[in-house]
Backbone as numpy.savetxt, mean C-alpha at the origin, in Angstrom:
# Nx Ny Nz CAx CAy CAz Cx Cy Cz
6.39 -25.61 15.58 5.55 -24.41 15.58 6.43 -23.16 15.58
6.07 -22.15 14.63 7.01 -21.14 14.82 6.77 -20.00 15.84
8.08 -19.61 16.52 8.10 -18.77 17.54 7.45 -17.19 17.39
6.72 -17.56 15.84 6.03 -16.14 15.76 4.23 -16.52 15.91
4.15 -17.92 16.51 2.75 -17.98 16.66 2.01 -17.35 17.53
0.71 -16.45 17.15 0.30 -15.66 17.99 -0.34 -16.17 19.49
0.65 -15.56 20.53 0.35 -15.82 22.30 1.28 -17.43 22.51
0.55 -17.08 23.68 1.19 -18.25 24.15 0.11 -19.49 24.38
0.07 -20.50 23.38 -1.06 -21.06 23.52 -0.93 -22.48 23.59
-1.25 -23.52 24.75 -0.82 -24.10 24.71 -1.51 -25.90 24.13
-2.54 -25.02 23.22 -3.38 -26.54 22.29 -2.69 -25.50 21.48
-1.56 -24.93 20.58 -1.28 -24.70 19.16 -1.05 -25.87 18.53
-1.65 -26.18 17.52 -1.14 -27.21 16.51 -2.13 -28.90 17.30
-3.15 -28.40 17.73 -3.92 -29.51 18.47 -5.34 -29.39 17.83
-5.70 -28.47 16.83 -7.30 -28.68 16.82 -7.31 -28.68 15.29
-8.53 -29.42 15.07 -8.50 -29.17 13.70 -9.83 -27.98 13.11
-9.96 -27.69 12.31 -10.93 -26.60 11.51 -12.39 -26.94 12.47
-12.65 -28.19 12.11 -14.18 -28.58 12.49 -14.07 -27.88 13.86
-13.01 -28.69 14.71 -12.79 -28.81 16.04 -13.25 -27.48 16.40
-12.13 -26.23 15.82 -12.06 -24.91 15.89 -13.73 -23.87 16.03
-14.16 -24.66 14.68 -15.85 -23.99 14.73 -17.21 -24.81 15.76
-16.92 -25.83 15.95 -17.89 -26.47 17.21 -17.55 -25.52 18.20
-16.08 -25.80 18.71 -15.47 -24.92 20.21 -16.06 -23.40 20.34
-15.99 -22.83 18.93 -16.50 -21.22 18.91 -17.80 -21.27 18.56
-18.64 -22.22 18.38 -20.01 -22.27 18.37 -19.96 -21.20 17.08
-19.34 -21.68 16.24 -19.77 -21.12 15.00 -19.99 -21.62 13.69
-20.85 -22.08 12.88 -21.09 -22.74 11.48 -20.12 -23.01 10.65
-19.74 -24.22 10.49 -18.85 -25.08 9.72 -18.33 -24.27 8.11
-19.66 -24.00 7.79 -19.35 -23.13 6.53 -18.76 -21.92 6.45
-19.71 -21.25 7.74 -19.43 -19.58 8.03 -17.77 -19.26 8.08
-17.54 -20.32 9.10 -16.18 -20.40 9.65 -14.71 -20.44 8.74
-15.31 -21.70 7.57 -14.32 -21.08 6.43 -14.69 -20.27 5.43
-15.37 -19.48 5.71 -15.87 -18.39 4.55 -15.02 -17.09 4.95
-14.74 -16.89 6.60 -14.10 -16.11 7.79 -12.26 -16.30 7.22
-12.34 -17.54 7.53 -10.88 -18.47 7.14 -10.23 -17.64 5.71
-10.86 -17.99 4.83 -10.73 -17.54 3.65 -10.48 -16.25 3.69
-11.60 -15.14 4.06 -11.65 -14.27 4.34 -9.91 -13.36 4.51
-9.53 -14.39 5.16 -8.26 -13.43 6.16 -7.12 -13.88 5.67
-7.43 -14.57 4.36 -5.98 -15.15 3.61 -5.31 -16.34 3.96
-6.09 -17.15 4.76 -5.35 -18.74 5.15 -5.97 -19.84 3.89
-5.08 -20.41 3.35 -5.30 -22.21 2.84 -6.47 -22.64 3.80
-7.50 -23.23 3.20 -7.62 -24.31 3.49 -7.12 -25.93 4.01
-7.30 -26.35 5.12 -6.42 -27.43 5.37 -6.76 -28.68 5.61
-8.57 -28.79 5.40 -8.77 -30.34 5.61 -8.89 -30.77 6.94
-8.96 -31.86 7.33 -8.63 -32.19 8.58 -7.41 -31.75 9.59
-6.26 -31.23 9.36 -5.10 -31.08 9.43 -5.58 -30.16 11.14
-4.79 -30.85 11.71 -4.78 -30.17 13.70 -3.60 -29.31 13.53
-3.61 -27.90 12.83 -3.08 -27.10 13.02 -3.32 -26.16 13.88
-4.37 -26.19 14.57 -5.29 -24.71 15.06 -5.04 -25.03 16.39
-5.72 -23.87 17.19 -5.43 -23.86 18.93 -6.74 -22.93 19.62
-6.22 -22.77 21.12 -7.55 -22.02 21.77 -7.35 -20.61 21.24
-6.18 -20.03 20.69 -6.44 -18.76 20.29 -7.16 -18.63 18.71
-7.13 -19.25 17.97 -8.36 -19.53 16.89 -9.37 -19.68 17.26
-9.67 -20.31 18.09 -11.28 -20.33 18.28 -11.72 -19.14 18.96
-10.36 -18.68 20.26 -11.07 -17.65 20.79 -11.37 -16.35 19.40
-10.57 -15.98 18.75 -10.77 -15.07 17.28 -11.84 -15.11 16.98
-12.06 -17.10 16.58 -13.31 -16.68 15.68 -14.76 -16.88 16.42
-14.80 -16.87 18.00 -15.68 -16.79 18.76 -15.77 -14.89 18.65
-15.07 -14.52 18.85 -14.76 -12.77 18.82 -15.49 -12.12 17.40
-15.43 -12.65 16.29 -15.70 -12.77 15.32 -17.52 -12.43 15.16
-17.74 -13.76 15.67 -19.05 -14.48 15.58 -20.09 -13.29 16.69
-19.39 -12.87 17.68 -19.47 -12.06 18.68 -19.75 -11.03 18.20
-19.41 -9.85 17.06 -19.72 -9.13 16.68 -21.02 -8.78 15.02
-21.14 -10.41 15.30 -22.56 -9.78 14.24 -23.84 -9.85 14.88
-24.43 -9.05 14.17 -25.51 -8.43 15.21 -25.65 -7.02 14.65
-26.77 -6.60 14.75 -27.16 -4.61 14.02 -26.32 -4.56 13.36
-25.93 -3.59 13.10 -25.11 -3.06 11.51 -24.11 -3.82 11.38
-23.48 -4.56 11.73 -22.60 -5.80 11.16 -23.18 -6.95 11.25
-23.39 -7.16 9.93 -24.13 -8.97 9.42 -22.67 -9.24 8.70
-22.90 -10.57 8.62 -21.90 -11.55 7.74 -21.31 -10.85 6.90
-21.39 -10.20 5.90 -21.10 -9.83 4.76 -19.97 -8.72 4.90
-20.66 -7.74 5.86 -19.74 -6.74 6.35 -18.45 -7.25 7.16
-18.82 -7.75 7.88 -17.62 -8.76 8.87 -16.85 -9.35 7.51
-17.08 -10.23 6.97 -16.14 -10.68 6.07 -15.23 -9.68 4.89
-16.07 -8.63 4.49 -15.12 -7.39 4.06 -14.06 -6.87 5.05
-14.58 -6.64 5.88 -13.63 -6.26 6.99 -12.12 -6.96 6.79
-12.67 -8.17 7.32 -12.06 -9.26 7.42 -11.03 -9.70 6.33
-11.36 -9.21 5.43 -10.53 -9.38 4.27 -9.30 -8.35 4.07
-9.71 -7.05 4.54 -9.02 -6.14 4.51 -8.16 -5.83 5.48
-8.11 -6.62 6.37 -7.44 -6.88 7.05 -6.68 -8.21 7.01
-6.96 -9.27 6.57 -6.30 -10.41 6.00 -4.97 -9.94 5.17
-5.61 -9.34 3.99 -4.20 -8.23 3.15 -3.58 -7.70 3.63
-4.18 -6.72 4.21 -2.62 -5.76 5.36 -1.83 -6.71 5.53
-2.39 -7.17 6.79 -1.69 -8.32 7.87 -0.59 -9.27 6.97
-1.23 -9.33 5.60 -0.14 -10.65 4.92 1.17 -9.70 4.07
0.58 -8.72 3.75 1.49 -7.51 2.89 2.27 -7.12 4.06
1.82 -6.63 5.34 3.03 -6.31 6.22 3.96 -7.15 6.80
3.35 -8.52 6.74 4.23 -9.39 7.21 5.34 -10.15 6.44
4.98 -10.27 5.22 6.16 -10.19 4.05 6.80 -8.88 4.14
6.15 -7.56 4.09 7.62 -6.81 4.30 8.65 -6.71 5.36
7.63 -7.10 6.23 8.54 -7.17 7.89 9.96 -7.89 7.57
9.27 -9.22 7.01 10.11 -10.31 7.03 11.03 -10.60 6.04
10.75 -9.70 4.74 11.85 -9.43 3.70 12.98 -8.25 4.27
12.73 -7.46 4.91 13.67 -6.24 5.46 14.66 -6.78 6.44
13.82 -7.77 7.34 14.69 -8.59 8.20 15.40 -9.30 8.23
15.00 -9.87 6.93 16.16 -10.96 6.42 17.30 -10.65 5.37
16.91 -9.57 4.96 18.10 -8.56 4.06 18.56 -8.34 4.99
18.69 -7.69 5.88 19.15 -6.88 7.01 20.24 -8.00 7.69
20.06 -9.00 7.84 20.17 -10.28 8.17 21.49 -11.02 7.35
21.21 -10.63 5.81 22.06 -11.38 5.14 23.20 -10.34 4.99
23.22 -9.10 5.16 23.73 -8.24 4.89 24.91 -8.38 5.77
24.33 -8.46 6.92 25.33 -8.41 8.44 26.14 -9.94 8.24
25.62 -10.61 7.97 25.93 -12.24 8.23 27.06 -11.95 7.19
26.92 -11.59 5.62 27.96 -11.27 4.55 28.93 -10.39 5.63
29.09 -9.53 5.99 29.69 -8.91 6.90 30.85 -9.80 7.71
30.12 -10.21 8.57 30.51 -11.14 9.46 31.07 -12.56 8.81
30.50 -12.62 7.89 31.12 -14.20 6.93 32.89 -14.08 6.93
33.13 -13.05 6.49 34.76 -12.47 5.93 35.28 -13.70 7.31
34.84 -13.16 8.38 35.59 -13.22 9.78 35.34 -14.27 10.56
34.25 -15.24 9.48 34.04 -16.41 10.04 32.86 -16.88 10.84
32.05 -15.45 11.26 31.22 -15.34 12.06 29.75 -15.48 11.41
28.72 -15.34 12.47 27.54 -15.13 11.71 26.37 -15.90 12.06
24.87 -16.46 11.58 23.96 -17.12 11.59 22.76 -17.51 10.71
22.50 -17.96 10.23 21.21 -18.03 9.35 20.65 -17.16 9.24
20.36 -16.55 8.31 20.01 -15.24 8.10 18.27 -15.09 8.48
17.81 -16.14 8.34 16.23 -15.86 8.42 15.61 -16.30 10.46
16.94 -17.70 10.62 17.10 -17.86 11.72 17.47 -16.25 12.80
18.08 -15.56 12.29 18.78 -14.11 13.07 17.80 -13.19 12.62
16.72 -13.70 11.70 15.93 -12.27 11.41 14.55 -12.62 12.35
14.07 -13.83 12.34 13.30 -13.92 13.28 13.23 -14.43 14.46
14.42 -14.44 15.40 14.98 -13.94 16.53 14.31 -11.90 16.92
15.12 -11.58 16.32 14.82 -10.16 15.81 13.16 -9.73 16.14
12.86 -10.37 15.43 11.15 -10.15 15.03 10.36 -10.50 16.55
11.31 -11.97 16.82 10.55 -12.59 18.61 10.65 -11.46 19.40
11.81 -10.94 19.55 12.37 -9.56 20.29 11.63 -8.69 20.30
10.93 -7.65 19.23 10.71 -6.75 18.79 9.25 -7.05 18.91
8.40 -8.34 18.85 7.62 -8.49 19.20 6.27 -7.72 19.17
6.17 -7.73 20.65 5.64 -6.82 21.80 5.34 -5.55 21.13
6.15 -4.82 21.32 6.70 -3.21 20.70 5.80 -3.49 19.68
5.87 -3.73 18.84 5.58 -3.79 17.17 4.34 -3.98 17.26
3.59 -5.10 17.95 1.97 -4.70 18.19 1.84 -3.41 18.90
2.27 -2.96 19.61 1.69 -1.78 20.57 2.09 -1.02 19.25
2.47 -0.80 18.55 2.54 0.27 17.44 1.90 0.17 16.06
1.20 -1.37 15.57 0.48 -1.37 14.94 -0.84 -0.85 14.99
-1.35 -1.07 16.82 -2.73 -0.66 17.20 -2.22 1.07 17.38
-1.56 1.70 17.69 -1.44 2.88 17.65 -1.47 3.78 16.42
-0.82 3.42 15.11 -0.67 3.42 14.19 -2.48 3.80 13.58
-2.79 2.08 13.56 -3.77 1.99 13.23 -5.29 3.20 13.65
-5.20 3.73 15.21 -6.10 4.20 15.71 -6.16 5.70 15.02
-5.03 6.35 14.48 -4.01 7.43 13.89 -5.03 7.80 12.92
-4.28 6.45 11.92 -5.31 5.98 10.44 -6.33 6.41 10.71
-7.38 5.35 11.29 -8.41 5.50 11.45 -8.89 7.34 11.56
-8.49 7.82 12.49 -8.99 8.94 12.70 -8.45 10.22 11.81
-7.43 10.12 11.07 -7.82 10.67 9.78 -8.68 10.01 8.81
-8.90 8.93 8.58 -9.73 8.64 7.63 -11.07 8.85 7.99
-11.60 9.00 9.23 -12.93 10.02 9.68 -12.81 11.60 9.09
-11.95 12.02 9.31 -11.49 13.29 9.04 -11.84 13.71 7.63
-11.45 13.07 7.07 -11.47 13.47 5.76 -12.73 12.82 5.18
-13.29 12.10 5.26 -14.90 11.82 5.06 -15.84 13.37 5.49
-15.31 13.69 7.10 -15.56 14.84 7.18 -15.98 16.29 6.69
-14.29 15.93 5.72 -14.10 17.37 5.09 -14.58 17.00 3.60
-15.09 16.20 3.28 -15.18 15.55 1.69 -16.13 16.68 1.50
-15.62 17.36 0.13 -16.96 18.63 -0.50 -17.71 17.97 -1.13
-18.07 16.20 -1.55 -19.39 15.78 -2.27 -19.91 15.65 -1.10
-21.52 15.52 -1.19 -22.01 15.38 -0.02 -22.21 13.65 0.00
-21.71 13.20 -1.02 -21.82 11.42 -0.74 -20.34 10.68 0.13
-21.03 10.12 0.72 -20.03 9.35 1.89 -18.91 8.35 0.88
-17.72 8.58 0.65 -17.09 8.18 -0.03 -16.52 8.48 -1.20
-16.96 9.31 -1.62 -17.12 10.39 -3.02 -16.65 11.30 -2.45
-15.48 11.38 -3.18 -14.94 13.37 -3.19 -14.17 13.92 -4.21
-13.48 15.21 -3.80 -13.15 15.72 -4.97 -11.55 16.08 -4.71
-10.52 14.77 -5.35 -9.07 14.61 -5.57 -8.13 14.46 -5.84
-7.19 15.49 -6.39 -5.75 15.77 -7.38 -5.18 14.03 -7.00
-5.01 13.58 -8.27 -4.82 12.29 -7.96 -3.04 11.95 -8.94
-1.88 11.28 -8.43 -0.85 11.29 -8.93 -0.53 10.36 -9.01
0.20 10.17 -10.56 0.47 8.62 -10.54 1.99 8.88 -11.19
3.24 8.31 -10.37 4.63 8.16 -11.33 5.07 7.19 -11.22
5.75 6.86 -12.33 6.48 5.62 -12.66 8.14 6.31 -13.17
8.91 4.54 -13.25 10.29 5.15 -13.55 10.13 4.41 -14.88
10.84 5.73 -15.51 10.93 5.61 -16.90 11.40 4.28 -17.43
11.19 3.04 -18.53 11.79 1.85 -19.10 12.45 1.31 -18.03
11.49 0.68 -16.97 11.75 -0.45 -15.80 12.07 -1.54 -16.26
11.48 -1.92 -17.18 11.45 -3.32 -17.75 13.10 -3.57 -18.31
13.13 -2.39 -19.20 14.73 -2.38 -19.89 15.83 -2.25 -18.46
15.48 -1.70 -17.43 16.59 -1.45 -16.79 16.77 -2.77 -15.89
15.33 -3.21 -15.43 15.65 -4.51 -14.69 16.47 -5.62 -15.27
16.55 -5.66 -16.60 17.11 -6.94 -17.18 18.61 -6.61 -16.75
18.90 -5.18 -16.66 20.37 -5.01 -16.80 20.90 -4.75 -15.12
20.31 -5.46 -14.26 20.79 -5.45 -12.74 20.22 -6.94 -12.44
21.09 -6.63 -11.38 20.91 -7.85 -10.57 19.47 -8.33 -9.79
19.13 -9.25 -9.37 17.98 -8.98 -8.38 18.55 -8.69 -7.36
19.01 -8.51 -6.68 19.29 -7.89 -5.25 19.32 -6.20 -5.62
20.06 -5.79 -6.83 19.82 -4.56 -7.03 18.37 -3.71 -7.63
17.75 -4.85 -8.05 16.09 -4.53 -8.82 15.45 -4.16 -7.11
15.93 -4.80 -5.95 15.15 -5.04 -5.06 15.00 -3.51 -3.77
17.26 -3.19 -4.17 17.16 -2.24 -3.49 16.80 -1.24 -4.45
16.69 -0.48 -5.53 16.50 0.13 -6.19 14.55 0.75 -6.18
13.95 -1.12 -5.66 12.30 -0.49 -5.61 12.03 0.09 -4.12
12.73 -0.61 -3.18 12.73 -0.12 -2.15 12.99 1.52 -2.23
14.47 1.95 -2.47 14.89 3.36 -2.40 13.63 4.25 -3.02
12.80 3.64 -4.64 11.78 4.38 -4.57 11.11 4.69 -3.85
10.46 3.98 -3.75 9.38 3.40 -2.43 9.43 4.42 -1.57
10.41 4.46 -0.81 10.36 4.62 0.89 10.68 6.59 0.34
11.54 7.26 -0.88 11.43 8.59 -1.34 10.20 9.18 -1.65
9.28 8.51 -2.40 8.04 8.48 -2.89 7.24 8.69 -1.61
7.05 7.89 -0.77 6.41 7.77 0.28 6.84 9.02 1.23
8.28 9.27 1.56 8.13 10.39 2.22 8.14 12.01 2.17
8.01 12.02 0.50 7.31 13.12 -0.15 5.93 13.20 -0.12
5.46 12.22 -0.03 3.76 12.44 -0.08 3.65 12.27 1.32
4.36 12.67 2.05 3.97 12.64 3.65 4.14 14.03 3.73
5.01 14.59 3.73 5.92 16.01 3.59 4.72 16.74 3.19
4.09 16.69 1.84 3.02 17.14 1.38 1.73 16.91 1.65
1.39 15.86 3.05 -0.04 16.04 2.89 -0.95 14.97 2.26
-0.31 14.29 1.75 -0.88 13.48 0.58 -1.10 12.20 1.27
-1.68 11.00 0.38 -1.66 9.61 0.87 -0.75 8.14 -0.36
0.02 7.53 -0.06 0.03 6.87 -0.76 -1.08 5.55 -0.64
-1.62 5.57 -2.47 -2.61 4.37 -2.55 -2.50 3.05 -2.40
-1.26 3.14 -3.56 -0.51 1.58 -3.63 0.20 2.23 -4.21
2.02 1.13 -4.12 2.51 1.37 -4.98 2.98 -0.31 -6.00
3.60 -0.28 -6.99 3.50 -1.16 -8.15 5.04 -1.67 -8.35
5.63 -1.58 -7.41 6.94 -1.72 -8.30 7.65 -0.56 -8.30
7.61 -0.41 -9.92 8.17 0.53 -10.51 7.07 1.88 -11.03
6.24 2.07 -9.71 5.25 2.99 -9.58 4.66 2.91 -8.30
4.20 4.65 -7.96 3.37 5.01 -7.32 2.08 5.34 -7.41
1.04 5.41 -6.78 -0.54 5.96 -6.77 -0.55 6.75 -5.77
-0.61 8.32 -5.62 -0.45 8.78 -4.73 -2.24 9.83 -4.52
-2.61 10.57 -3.66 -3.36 11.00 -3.90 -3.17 12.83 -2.69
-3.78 13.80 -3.28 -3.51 15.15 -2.50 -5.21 15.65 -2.49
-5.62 16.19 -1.36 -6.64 17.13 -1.45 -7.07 18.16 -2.17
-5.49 18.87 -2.23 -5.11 20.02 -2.67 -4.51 20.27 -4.27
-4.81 20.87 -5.15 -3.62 20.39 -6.46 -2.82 21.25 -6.60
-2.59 22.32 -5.28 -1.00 22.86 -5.56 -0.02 21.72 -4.38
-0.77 21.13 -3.47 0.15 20.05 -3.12 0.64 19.17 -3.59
-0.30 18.60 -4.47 -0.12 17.36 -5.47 1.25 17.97 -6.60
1.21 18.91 -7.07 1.71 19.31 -7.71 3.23 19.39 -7.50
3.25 20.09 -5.85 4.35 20.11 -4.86 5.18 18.54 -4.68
4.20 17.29 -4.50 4.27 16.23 -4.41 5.07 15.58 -5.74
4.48 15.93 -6.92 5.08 15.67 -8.23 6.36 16.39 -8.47
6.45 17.31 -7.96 7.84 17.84 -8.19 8.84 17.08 -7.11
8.82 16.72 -6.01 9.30 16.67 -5.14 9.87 15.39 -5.37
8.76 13.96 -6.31 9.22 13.08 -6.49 10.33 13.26 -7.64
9.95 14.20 -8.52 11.30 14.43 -9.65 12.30 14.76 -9.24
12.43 15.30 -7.93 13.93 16.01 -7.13 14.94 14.90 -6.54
13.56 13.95 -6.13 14.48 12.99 -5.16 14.86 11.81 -5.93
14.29 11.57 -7.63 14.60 10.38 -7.90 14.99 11.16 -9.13
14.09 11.18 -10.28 14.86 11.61 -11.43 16.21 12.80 -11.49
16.23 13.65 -10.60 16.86 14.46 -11.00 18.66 14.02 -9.62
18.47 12.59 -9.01 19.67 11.82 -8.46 20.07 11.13 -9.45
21.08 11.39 -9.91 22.31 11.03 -11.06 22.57 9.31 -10.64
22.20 8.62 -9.16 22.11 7.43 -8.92 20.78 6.64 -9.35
19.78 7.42 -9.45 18.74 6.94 -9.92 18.27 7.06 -10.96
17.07 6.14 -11.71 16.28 6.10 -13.02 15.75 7.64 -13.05
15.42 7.98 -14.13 14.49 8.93 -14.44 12.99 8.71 -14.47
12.11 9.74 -14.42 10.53 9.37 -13.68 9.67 10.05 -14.45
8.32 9.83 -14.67 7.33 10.52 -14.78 6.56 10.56 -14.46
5.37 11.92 -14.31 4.38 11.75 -13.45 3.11 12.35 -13.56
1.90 11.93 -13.74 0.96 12.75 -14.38 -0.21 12.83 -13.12
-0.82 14.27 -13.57 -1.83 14.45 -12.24 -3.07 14.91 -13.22
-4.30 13.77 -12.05 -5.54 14.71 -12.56 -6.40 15.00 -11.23
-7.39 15.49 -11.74 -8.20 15.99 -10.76 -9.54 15.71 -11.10
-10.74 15.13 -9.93 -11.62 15.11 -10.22 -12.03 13.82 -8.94
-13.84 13.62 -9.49 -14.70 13.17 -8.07 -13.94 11.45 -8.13
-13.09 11.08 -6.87 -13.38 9.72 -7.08 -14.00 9.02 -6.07
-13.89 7.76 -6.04 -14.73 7.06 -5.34 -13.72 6.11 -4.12
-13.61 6.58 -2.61 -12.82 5.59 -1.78 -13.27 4.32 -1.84
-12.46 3.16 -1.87 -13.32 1.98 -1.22 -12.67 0.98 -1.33
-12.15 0.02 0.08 -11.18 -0.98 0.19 -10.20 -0.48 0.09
-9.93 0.74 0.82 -8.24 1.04 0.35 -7.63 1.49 -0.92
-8.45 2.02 -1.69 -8.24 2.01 -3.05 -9.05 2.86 -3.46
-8.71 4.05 -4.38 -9.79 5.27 -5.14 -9.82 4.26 -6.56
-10.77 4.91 -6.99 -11.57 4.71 -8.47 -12.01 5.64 -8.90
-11.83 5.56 -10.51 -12.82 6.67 -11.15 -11.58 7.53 -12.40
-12.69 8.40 -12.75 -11.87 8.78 -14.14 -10.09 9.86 -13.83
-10.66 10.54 -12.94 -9.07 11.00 -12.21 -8.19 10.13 -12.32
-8.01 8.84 -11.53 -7.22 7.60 -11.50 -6.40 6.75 -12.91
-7.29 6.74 -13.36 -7.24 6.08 -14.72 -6.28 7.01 -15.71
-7.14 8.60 -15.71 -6.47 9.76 -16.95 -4.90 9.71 -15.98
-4.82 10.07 -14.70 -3.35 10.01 -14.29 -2.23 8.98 -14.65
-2.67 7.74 -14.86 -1.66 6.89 -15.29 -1.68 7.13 -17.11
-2.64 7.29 -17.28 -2.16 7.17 -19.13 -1.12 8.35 -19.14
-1.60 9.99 -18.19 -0.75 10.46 -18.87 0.91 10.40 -18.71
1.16 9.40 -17.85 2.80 9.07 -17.81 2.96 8.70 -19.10
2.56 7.85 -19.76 3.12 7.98 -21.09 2.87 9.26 -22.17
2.82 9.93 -21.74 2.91 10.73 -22.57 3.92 12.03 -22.15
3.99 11.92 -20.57 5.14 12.61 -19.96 6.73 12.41 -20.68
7.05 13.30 -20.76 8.64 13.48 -20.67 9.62 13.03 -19.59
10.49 12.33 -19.70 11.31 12.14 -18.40 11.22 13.54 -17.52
11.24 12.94 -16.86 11.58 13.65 -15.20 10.62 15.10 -15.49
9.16 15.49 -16.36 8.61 16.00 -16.05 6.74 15.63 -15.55
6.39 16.61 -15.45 5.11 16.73 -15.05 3.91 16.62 -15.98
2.74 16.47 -16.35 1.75 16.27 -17.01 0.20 16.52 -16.74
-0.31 17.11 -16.74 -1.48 17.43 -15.89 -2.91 17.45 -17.13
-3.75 17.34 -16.51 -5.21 17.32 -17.29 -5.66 18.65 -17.23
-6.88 18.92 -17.84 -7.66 20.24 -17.98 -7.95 20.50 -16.86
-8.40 20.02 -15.67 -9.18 20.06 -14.62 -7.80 20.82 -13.22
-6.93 19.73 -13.34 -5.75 20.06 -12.78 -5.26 21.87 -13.42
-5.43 21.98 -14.25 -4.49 23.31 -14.78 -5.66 24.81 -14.36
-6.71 23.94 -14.70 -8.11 25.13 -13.45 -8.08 25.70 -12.40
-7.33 24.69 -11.54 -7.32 25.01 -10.30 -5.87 25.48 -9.85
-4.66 25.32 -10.43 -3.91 26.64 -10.36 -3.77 27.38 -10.59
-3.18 28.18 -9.10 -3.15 29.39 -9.47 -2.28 29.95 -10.67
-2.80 31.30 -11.78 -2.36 31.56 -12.94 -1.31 32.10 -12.43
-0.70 33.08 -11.17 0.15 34.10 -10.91 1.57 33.08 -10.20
1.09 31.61 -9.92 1.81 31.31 -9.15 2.40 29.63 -10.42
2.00 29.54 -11.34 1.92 28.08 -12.59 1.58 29.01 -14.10
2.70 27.72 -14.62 2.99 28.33 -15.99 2.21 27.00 -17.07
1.36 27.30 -17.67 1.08 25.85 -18.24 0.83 25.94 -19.81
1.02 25.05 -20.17 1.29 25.25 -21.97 0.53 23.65 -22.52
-0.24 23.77 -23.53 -1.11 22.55 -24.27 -0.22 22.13 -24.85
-0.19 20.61 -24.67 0.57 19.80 -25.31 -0.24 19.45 -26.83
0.13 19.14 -28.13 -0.50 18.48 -29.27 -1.65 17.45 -28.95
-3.20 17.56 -29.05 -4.03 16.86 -28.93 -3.78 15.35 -29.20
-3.97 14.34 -28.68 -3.66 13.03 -28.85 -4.47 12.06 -28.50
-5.04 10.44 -28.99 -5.94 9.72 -28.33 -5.11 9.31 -27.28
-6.18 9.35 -26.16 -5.56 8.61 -25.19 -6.44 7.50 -24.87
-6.68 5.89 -24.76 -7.04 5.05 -24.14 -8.08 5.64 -23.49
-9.13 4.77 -23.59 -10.85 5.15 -22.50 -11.01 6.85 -22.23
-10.23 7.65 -23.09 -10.49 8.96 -23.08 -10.61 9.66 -24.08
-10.71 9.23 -25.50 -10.77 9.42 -26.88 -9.56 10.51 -26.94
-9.84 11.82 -27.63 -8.76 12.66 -28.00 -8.71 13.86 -26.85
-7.40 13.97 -26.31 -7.09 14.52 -25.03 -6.09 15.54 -25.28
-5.98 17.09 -25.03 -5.00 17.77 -24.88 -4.18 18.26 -23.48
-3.25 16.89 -23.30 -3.07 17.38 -21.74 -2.16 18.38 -22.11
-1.44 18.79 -20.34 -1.07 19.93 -20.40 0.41 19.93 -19.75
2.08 20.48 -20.08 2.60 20.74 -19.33 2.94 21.99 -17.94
3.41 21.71 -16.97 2.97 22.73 -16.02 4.69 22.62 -15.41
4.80 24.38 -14.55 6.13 24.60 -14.37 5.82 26.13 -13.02
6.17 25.98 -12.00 6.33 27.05 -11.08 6.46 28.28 -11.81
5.92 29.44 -11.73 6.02 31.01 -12.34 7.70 31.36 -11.73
């Protein structure tokens, strides 16, 4: 059993599925619909499970009732299944780089340990801490994401109105062939974590990112804008890094699961291709709402663009 099994429980690896949903007095079916739900295999008979599974999915079962029926619980549930599996692969990829890095280190001199063995050591350690900061974290989240439902100018719950940014690094595909994977790996990271703390700097949220792209999103579209430049400073315009592009639009989208939708979203990624390295790209809507005394913006040659027929976006540049 691994030393990252949650608590200290001492039927882990003693019950099986059925076992699990009799004990929590909860429906055989329901139970792996829950299961599923949260990103686990299926396992058959298999006595993998313990009293802290059942207590979960007694906890579970516990909260439907008035405005949470089944359906809702299992969205939930799902969305939290993803986090939980996306953070725990990154946890555990950082740790074990981190891991192999030191161990290479230490190899020269003879020294050292299994790298995944020394990373989750690490992780047992750190533990503790690391939940008390996920639920903190989390409560953070949460209460901006009230916030801004709040401040949303549609009057529909989920619907609003937002400068939406999408950049990528220029011919990823061509450059990955010509590195290593360990260097494809630090290279998405270094994006990543620049990207991310420009759209913090500014206000903004990151959506997802792709790789060799971001989805970022701003309230504001002289932030967004701020945001788009900021990513050209820190990546395209570092002589160590790829070159970037980045296109912004503006307009109503739709929150939901962690994820916006809608025609903003969509026009922002086409117009990276049509961006110039390491500049900016903006739609009609976006170039409205800056200010004229403070943005310089010039029509690019009308062009089809994909699910938008013929489009004249726009380049844009600080006065």
């Amino acid at each position: 059993m691994s030393p990252l099994y949650p608590g200290n429980d001492p039927e882990a690896g003693t019950l099986t599925a059925d076992e699990v949903a009799d004990r929590a007095g909860v429906p055989f079916d329901q139970a792996k619909r829950l299961w599923r739900a949260l990103g686990f295999p299926e396992v058959g008979g298999e006595a993998i499970f313990g009293s802290n599974d059942v207590e979960a999915l007694r906890r579970l079962q516990g909260s439907l009732g008035g405005t949470l029926d089944l359906d809702l619980v299992v969205n939930l549930t799902r969305g939290l299944g993803q986090t939980m599996a996306r953070l725990s692969d990154w946890e555990i990829a950082a740790l074990v780089h981190q891991a192999e890095t030191r161990q290479g280190e230490e190899g020269a001199a003879g020294g050292g340990v299994g790298a995944l063995e020394s990373a989750t050591k690490v992780m047992v350690d750190f533990n503790e801490t690391f939940e008390e900061l996920m639920l903190y974290v989390w409560r953070r989240h949460m209460g901006a994401a009230v916030a801004r439902l709040e401040a949303a100018s549609s009057g529909e719950l989920g619907t609003t109105q937002l400068s939406v940014g999408f950049a990528d690094i220029v011919q990823f595909t061509a450059l990955s062939n010509t590195l290593t994977e360990q260097k494809i790996g630090d290279l998405v990271e270094l994006f990543e974590s620049r990207c991310a703390d420009v759209v913090a700097v500014n206000r903004g949220r990151i959506i997802k990112s792709l790789g060799d792209s971001v989805l970022f999103v701003n309230d504001d579209p002289i932030r967004a804008y701020d945001t788009a430049e900021g990513i050209i400073n820190v990546i395209g315009r570092d002589a160590r890094m790829p070159d970037v592009r980045v296109g912004l639009a503006t307009g109503s989208v739709v929150a939901r699961l962690g994820d916006v939708y809608g025609p903003p979203v969509n026009m922002a990624a086409r117009l990276t291709a049509v961006a110039r390295k390491n500049r900016i790209i903006i739609d009609e809507a976006t170039a409205a709402l800056l200010p004229d005394d403070q943005f310089e913006t010039r029509r690019l040659p009308a062009r089809p663009v994909r699910g938008f027929g013929i489009v004249e976006p726009l380049t844009v540049r600080r006065n």
